[in-house]
C-alpha positions as CSV (number, residue, x, y, z in Angstrom):
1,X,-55.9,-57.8,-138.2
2,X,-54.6,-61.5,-137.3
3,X,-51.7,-60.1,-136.1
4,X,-53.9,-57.6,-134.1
5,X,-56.1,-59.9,-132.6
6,X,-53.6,-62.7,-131.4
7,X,-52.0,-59.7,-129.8
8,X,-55.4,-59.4,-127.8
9,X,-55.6,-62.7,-126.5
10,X,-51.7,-62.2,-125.7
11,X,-53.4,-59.7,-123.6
12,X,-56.0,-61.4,-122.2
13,X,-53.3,-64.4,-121.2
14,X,-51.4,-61.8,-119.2
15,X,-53.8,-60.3,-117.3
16,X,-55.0,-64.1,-116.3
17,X,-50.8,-64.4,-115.5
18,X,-51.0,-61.5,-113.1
19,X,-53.9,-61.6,-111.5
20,X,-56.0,-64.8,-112.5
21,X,-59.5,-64.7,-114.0
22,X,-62.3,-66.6,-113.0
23,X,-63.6,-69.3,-115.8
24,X,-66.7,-67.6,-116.9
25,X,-64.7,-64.2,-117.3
26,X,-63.0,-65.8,-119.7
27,X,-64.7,-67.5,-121.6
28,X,-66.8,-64.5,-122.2
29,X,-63.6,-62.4,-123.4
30,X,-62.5,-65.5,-125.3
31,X,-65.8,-65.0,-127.0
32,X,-65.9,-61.7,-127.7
33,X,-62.4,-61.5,-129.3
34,X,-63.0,-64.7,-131.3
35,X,-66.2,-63.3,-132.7
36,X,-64.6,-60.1,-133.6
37,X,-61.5,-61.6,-134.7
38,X,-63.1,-63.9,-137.3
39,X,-65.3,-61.6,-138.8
40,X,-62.1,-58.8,-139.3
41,X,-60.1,-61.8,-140.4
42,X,-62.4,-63.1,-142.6
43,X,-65.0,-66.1,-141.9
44,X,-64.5,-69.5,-143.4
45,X,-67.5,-69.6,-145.7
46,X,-67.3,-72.0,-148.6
47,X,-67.2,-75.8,-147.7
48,X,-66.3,-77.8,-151.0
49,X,-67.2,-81.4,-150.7
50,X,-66.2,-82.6,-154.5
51,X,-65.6,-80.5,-157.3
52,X,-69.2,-80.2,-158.5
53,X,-70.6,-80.1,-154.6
54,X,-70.1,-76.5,-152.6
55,X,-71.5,-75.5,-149.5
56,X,-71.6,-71.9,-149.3
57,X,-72.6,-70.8,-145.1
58,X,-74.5,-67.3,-144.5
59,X,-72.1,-64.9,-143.5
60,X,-74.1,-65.1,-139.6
61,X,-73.2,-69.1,-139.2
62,X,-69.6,-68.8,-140.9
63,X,-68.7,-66.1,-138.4
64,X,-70.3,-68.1,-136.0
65,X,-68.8,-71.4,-136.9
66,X,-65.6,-69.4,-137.5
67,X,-65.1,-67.9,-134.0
68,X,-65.6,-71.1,-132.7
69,X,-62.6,-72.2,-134.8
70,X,-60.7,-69.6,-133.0
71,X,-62.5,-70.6,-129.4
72,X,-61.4,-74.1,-129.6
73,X,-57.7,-73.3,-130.9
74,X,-57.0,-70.9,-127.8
75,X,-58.3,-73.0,-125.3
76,X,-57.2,-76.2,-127.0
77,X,-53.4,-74.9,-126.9
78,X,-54.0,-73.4,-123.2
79,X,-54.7,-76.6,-122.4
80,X,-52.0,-78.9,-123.8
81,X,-49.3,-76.5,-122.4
82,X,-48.4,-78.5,-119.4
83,X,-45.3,-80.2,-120.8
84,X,-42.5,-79.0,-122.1
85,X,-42.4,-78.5,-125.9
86,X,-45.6,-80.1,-126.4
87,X,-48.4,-77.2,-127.2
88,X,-45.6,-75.1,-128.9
89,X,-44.1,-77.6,-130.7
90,X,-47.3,-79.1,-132.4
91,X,-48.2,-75.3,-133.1
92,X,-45.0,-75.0,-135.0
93,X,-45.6,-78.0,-136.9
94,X,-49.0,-76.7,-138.1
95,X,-48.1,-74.0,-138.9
96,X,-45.2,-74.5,-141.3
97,X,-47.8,-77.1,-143.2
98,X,-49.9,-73.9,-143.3
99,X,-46.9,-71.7,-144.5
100,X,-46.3,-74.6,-147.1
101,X,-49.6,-74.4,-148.0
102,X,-50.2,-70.5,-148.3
103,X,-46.8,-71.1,-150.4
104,X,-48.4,-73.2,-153.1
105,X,-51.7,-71.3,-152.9
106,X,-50.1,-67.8,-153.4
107,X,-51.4,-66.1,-150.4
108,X,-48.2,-64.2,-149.5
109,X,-49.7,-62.8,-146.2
110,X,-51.1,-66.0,-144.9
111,X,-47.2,-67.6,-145.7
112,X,-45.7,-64.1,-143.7
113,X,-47.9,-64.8,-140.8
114,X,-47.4,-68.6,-140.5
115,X,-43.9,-68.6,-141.4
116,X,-42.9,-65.5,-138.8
117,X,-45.1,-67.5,-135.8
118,X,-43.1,-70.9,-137.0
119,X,-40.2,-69.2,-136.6
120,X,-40.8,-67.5,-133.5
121,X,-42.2,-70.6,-131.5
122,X,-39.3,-72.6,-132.7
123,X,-36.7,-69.7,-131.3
124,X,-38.9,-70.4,-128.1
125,X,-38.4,-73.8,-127.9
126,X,-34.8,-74.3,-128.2
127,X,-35.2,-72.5,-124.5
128,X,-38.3,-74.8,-123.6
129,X,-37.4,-78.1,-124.7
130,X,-36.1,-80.2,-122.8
131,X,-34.5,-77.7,-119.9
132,X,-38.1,-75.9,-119.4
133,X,-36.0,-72.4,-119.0
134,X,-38.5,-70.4,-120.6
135,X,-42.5,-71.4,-120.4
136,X,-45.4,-69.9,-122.4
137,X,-47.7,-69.6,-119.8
138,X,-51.1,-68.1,-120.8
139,X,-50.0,-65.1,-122.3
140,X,-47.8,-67.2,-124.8
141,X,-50.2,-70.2,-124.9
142,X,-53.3,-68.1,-126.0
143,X,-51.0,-65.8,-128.7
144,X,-49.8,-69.3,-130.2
145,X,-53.5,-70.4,-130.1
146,X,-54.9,-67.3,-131.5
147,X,-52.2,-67.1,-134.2
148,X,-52.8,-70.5,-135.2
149,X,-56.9,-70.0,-135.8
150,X,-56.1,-67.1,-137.6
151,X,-53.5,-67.6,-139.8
152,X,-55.6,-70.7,-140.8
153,X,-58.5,-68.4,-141.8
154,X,-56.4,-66.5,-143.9
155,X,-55.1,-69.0,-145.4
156,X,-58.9,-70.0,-146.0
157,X,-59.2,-66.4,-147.6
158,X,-56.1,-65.4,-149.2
159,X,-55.0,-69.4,-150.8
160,X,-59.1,-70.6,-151.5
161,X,-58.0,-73.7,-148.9
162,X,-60.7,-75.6,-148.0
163,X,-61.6,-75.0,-144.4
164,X,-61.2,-78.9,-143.7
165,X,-57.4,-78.4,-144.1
166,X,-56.4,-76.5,-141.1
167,X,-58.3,-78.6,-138.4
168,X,-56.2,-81.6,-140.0
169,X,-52.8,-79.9,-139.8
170,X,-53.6,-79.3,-135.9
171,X,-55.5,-82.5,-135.2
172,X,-53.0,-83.9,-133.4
173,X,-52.8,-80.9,-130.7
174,X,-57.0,-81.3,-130.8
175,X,-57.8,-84.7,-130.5
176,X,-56.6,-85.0,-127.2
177,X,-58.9,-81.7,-125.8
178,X,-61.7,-82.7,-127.7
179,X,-61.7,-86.5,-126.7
180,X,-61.2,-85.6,-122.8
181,X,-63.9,-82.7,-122.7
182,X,-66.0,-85.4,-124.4
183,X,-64.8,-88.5,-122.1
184,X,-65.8,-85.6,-118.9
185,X,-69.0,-84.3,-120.5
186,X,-70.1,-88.1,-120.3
187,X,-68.7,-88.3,-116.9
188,X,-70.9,-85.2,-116.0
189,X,-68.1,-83.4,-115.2
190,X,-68.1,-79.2,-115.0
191,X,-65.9,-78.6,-118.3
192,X,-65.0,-75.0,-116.8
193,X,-63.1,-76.4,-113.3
194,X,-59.5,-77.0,-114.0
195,X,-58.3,-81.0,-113.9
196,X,-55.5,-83.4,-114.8
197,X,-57.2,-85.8,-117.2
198,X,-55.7,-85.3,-120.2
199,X,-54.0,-88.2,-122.4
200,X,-50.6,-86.3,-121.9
201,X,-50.9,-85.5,-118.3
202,X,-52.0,-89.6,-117.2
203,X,-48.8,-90.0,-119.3
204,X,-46.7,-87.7,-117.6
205,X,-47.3,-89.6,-114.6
């Protein structure tokens, strides 16, 4: 199903390639597939604070809160693929501390999928970084997005990780979306218009 569904957002990436889509189309598909995605996958659902404390979401809010997981991976790794090596290469290095992680929490399909999309984005890179032969581009920016979400939720299900663990392993990659939609939401700023005001990008030049 994880496998399924990044394939879908692989998809999505390369119809937006070929003929580009306007923001709202997307974000409606993004939605869609996210929602459905989480609940085949399996939504995070139980929130341990301490040992004694548990937090266990209706199954409504942690599909909800779930697809929004998936939501903010895609975009947030759309996003950060404007320099070379940089959105792929913080994927990869997520998810090998996932496949470590599925490893020690015997949850051999979460460690498959995480390991095989490790694998696979590094292969990528040695062509990406630092010659930029080969780029992502949506199609390859939304799969690594969409594989990262997922494979963290099954982690979630298969291992009994605590959700908090994946967002950590990525927050690298996320702080830097999630800090400049907030700095342009203050700003007043359409979040949906396309712009060059990320940390990495001001850097770049």
């Amino acid at each position: 199903g994880a496998t399924a569904f990044a394939c879908a957002f692989a998809a999505i990436g390369l119809w937006d390639d070929v003929r580009p889509l306007g923001p709202r189309l997307k974000v409606t598909l993004f939605t869609i597939a996210a929602v459905f995605a989480s609940y085949t996958v399996g939504p995070a659902q139980v929130f341990p604070f301490t040992e004694s404390e548990v937090l266990v979401l209706p199954l409504q809010i942690a599909v909800f809160g779930s697809a929004l997981w998936v939501f903010t991976m895609v975009n947030g790794v759309n996003f950060m693929d404007g320099a070379n090596g940089l959105a792929m290469g913080s994927v990869a290095v997520g998810l090998f501390g996932l496949a470590a992680i599925a490893a020690n929490s015997h949850a051999p399909g979460a460690l498959a999928l995480a390991l095989c999309g490790a694998a696979a984005l590094i292969g990528f890179l040695v062509w990406n970084y630092p010659s930029g032969k080969l780029f992502a581009g949506d199609s390859g920016a939304l799969f690594a997005g969409a594989l990262a979400a997922l494979a963290s939720l099954s982690v979630i299900q298969g291992g009994g990780v605590s959700p908090f663990v994946p967002p950590l392993l990525f927050f690298p990659l996320l702080a830097d979306v999630l800090l400049t939609l907030a700095w342009r939401a203050m700003k007043g700023r359409k979040l949906l218009t396309g712009h060059r005001e990320h940390v990495y990008q001001i850097m770049i030049r």
